[in-house]
N, C-alpha and C positions, 0 to 999 in steps of 0.2 A: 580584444574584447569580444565577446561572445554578443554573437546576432541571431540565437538563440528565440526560442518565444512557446509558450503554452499554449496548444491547442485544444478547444475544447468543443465537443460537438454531443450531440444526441441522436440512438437510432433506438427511437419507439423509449422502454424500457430502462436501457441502457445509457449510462452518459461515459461518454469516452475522454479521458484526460490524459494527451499523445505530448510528449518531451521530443519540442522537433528543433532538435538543433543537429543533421544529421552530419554537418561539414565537420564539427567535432565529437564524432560518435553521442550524440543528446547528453554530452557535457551539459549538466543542468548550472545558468548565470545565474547574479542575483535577480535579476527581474522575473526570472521565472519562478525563482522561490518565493517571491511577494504574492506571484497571483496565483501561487499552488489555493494558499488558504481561500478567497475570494471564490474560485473557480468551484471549491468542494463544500462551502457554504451556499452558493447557486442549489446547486444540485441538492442539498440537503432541504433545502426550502421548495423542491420543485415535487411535488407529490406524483409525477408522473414518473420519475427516476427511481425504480427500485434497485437498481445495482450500479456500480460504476468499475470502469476498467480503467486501469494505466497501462501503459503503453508507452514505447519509446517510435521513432519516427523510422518505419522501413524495419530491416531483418538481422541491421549489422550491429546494432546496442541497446537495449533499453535507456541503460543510461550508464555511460563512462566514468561519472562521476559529478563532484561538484566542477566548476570549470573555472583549473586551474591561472586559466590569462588573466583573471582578476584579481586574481589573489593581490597582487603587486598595489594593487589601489586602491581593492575593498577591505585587503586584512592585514595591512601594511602598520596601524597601530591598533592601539587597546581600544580607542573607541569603535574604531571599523570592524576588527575580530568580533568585539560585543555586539554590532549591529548585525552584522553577519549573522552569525550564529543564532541571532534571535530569530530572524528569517528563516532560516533552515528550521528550528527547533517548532515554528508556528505554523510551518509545512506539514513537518510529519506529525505534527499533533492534532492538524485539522483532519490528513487521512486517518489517524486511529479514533479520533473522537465522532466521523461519522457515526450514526446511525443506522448505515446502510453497509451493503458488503461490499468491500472493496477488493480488487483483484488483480492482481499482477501479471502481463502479460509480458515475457521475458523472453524475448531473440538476444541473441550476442551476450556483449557487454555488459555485465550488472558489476558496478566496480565502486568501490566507495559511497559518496554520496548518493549513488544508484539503488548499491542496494540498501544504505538506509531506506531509502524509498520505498522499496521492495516492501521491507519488513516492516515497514509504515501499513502495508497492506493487509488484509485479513485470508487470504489465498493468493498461492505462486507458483504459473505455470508456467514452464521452461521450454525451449527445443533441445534438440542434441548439439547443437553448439554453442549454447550462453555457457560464461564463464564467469565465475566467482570472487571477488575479492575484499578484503580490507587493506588499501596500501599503506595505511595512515604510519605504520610504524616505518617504512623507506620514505616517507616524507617529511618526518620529523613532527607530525602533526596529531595532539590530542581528540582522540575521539570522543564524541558527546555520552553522557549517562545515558540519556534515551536512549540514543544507537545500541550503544553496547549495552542495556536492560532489554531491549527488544531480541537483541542476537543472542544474549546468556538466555532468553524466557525461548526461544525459536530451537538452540541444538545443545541447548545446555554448556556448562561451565569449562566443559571437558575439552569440545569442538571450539568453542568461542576463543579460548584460551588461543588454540594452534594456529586459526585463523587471525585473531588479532597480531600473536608473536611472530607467525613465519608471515607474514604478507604474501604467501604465495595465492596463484590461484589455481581454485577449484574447477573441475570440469562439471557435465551437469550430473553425470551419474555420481559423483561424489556430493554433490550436494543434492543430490534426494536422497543418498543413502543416510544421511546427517540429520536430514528433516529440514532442511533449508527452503527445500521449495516440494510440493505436494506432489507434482507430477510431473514427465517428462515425455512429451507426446514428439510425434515427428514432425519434422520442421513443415510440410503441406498437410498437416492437419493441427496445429495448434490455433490458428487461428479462428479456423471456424470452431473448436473444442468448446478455446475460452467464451466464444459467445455464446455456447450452447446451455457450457453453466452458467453463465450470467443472465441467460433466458429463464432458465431452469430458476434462480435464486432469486429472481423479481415474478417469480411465480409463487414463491413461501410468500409465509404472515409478517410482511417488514416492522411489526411490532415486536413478532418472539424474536427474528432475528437481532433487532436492537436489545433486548431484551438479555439475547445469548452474548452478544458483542460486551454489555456492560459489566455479566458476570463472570465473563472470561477475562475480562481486561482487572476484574478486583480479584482473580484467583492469582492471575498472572504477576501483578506488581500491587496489593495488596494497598490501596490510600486510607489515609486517616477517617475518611467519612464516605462511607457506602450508600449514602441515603439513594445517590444519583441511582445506583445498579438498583437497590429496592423500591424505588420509584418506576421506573421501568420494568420491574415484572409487577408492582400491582397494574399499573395502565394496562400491560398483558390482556391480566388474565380478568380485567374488567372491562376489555373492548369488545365491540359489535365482530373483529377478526376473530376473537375465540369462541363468538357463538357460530362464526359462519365456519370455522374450521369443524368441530363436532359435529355440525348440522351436515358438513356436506361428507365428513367419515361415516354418519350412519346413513347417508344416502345413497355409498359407494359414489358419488360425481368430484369433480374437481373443483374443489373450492374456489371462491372467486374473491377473493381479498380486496379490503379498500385501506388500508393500514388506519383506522378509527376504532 
């Protein structure tokens, strides 16, 4: 069993959500998938948090995957698979349904359930030695529609296809060439990178950014009722952020945002 656990921390800005289970390369258990959603609901109510980063624990994995040593006891029948999977599914539904940007910080391992994760994210930055995969198909295991709507919207029909069917894995420059992950910095400099964009993006308007989030997510997988995405760009473009943006373009100074 996985003695795993979600770390959650804040520097300024910035809230850090680290997958430290690193005895099994941040194999992410079920307990950690319970308090993904909790953790990103914190932060989404915390007005001080404009960006959030994930992270796996140390340089050797993001995350390995879901962790396999449970399986035996969590997904051993129909009801357990069913719980299971609702847990994962309300994971990466809490990371896409933030508000906020969320951002992938990817050493090692991004392998299954990983990189569900990943692509739960709205930006993913790589070293030169994370590796890429879906095993699901040498493990005899169906992958979920979100996953796989998130990876067909990420490198399209064509990649997602070869990537689901060969289970092999990618290196990183093969998954930036794909569109998998945004960039691929060097391994002593990604870290401080991704917090430089993460400084950088709790410096925008966390209004247009939700704004952008919700109209990208209705271009992307298209739902029955848009009202949420058109709700969100009128709040926009009727808040005190879009006077102080304008205000401070023709000032030439740098805005100073309160997301109201």
């Amino acid at each position: 069993m996985s003695d795993g656990r979600l770390r959650v921390e804040r520097d300024g800005p910035i809230g850090w959500m680290v997958l430290d289970n690193p005895a099994r390369r941040n194999a992410i258990g079920g307990e950690m998938w319970r308090a993904i959603p909790k953790a990103m609901a914190d932060f989404d109510a915390d007005l001080s948090v404009r960006c959030i980063v994930v992270r796996g624990e140390g340089t050797v994995a993001f995350a390995a995957g879901a962790d396999i040593s449970e399986f035996e006891k969590n997904r051993s029948s129909e009801e357990g698979v069913r719980a299971y999977e609702q847990a994962v599914e309300a994971a990466h539904r809490a990371i896409e349904n933030s508000p906020k940007p969320v951002i992938a910080l990817i050493h090692g391992f991004c392998i299954g359930g990983g990189l569900a994760t990943a692509l739960s994210c709205d930006l993913r930055y790589a070293s030169p030695s994370s590796q890429f995969a879906i095993p699901a198909a040498r493990l005899g295991l169906a992958y979920g529609v979100t996953g796989t709507s998130r990876l067909v919207a990420t490198v399209g029909h064509a990649a997602a296809r070869e990537i689901m069917f060969t289970a092999r894995r990618y290196s990183a420059e093969e998954a930036l060439a794909m569109g998998l992950v945004n960039r691929v910095l060097p391994e002593g400099q990604l870290d401080e990178f991704v917090r430089k964009v993460a400084l950088d993006l709790a410096g925008n308007a966390p209004l247009t950014i939700a704004a952008a989030k919700a109209v990208i997510e209705t271009v992307i997988a298209p739902p029955e009722d848009v009202s949420s995405a058109r709700e969100r760009i009128a709040r926009c473009m009727k808040s005190d952020d879009y006077i102080e943006g304008r205000r401070a373009f023709m000032e030439k100074r740098k805005p100073q945002f309160s997301g109201k």
